[in-house]
N, C-alpha and C positions, 0 to 999 in steps of 0.2 A: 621689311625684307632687306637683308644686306646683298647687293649687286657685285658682282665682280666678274671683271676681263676675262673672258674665258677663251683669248684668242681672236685671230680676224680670220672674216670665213668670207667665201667669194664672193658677197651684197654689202657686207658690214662687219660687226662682231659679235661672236658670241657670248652671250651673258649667262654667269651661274648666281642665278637669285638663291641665299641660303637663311634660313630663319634667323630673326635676329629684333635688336630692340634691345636698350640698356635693361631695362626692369624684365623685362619676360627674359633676358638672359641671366638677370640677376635670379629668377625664379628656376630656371631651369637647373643651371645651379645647385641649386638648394636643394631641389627634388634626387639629383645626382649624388645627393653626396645624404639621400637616407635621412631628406627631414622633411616632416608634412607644411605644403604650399601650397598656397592659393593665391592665384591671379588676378587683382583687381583693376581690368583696365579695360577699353573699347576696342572691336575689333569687328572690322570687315564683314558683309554679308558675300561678296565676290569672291574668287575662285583664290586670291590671296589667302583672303580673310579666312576662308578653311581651311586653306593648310596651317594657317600659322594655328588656328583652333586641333588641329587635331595635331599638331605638335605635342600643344599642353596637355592634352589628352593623355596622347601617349608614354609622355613622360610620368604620368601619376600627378599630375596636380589640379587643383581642386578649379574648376570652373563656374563654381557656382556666384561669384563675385563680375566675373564677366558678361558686360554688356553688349548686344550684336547692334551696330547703325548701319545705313547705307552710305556708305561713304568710302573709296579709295583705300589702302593700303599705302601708306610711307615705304617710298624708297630711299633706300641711303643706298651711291653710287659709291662704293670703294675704291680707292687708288691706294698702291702697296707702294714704298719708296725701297731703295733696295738693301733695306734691313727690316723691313718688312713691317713697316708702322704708317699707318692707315692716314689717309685725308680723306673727308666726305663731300660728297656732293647731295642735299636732302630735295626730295619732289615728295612734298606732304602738306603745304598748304589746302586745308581744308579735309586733310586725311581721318579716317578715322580714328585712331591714337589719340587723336585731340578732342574729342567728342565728349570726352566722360562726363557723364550727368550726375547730379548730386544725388537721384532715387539708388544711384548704385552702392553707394555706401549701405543703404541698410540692408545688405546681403552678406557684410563684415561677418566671420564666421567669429560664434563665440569664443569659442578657444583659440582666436587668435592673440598670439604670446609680441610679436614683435613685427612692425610694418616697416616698410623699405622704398622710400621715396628719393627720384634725384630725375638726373639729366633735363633735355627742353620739356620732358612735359610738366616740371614744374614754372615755366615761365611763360607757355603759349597757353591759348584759350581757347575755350574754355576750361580746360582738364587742370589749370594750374590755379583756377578757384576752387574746383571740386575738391583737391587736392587740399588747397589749403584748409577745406571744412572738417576733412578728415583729420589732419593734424591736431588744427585746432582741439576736437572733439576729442581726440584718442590718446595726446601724450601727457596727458597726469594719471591714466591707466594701464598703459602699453609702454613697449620701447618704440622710440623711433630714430632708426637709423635713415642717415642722408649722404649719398653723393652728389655734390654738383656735375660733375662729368659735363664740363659747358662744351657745347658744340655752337661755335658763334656764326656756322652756316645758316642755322638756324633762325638764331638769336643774334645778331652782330652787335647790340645795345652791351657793353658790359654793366652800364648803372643797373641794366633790368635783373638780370646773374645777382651781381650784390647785394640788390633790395633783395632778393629771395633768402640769401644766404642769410643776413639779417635778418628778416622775419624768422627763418626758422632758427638759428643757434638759439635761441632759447627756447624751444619745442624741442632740442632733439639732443639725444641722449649719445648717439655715432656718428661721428662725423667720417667719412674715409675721403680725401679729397689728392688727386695726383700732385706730384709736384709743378706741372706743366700750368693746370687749370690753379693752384698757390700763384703762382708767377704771374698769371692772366686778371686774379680779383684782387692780390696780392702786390702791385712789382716789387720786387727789390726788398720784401718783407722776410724775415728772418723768421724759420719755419716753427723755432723755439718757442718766439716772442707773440707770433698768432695763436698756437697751440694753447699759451696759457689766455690768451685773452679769452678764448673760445672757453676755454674749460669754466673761467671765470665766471658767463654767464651761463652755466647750468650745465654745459655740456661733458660726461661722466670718459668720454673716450674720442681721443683724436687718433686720428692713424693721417700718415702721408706716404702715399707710394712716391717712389723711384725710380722705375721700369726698374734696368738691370743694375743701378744701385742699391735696388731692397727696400727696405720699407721701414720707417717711425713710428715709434705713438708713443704718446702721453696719456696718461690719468693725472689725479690729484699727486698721488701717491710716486710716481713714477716716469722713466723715460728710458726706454728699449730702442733696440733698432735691430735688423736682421740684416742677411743678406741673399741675395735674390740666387736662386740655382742657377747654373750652367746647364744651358741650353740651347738645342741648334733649332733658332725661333724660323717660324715660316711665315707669323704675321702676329703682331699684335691684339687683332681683333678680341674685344670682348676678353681680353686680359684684365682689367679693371673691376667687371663683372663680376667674374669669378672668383680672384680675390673677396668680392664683397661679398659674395656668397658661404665660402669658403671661411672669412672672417667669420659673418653670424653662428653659422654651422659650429664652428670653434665654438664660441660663445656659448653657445647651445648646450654642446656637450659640457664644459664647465659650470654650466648651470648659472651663467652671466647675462640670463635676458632678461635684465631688469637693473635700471641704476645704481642701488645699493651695491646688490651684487657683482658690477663692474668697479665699482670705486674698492671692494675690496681684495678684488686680483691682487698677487703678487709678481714681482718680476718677472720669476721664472715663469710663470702659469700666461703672464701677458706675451713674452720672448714666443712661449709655447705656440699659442693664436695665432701670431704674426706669421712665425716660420709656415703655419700647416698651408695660411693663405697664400704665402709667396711659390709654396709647391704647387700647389692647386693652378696659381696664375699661369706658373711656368710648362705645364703642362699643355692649358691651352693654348698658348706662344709655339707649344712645337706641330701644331697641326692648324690646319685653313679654318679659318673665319671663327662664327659661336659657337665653339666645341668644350662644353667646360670637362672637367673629368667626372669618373664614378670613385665613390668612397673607395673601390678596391682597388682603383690603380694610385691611391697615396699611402698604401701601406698601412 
């Protein structure tokens, strides 16, 4: 659950706890934007834990991949700077999010076309072994798209970030990584010259966001860039998200879930992708916290 200031009230302050979570925002997402999801992750049996479950309920996505433990609900304490881009504070040591067991994979629904791994729960534990079985297991049949989204509240190790990222560039077919968290695994690395190395070992699509500079990517074939809409933002939250939601979804409709079929995009049809994501992001940029949009307000 994402926390946020909701004001000082005569004891203390008031807090607006709002659903949230990289991956279940990535999922929401998706569901949003009119494409069949399902949620593979641990979640709460406490008074948290059900709202965030009947969230994904409510959204249309598919629960049958979710596991219920006893265990806490992760807080991330939000701080908005005054252009409205988020610091966290995480209280989730020993949270349920980090719970996932490996009997949960075998509820993988068959038809599933493309999985979507990133932020700390691939580096805490134990969800970031589970994790890795699933990879392992799924991408010479599946696409696997990855964000790191590193939140070093969490994680402050950046070696541990790296090793991950290395393990998986040759498992994964998407990469979409900020230009902030580039700079973080990256210093001083020229976004070109990473983009091809990555492609190098197997990987079919780089994208690099830019908040309000827009967005990059590469294939074999290719190198785009867009630019990000004009927007009066209220918060960043779960801008990242979206995009990556928003991206697959693209993907989807182009009929691009699957490696081949990314490496044979055309510029135009890549520009295409980028642009629908960058609207998508900037949509949720104009209203509070994980608010992604619905197909019908992208036109």
């Amino acid at each position: 659950m994402d926390v946020f200031a909701a004001g000082d009230t005569p004891t203390g302050v008031a807090l607006d706890a709002r659903i949230g979570g990289s991956p279940l925002n990535v999922a929401i997402g998706l569901a949003r934007l009119a494409q069949p999801v399902a949620f593979l992750g641990a979640v709460g049996t406490g008074f948290l834990g059900e709202r965030l479950l009947r969230a994904l309920v409510d959204e249309g996505i598919d629960t049958g991949c979710v596991q219920r433990v006893d265990a806490p609900t992760t807080l991330a304490l939000v701080g908005l700077d005054a252009r409205g881009v988020p610091s966290y504070a995480f209280y989730g040591a020993g949270g349920a999010d980090r719970q996932l067991a490996p009997a949960a994979l075998g509820a993988l629904p068959a038809a599933t076309r493309a999985l979507h791994v990133g932020s700390y729960a691939t580096v805490v534990e134990p969800v970031a072994s589970t994790l890795r079985l699933l990879v392992e297991r799924e991408h010479r049949r599946r696409l696997v798209a990855y964000d790191p989204n590193v939140r070093t509240h969490v994680e402050p190790d950046l070696a541990r970030w790296r090793d991950t990222l290395a393990w998986m560039l040759p498992r994964t077919h998407v990469v979409k990584i900020s230009d902030e968290d580039l700079g973080l695994l990256h210093p001083g690395a020229d976004a070109a010259a990473v983009a091809a190395g990555w492609l190098a070992q197997g990987v079919a699509l780089v994208v690099v966001t830019r908040g309000s500079a827009g967005a990059q990517a590469w294939t074999a074939r290719h190198a785009v860039q867009v630019a990000a809409p004009v927007v009066d933002a209220v918060d960043t939250v779960a801008a990242g998200d979206t995009f990556q939601a928003a991206l697959l979804a693209a993907l989807a409709g182009a009929g691009a879930l699957d490696p081949a079929a990314l490496a044979a995009l055309d510029a135009r049809q890549l520009e295409a992708v980028l642009a629908f994501a960058a609207r998508a992001a900037a949509i949720t940029c104009s209203r509070r916290g994980a608010d992604p949009p619905r197909r019908a307000e992208l036109g």
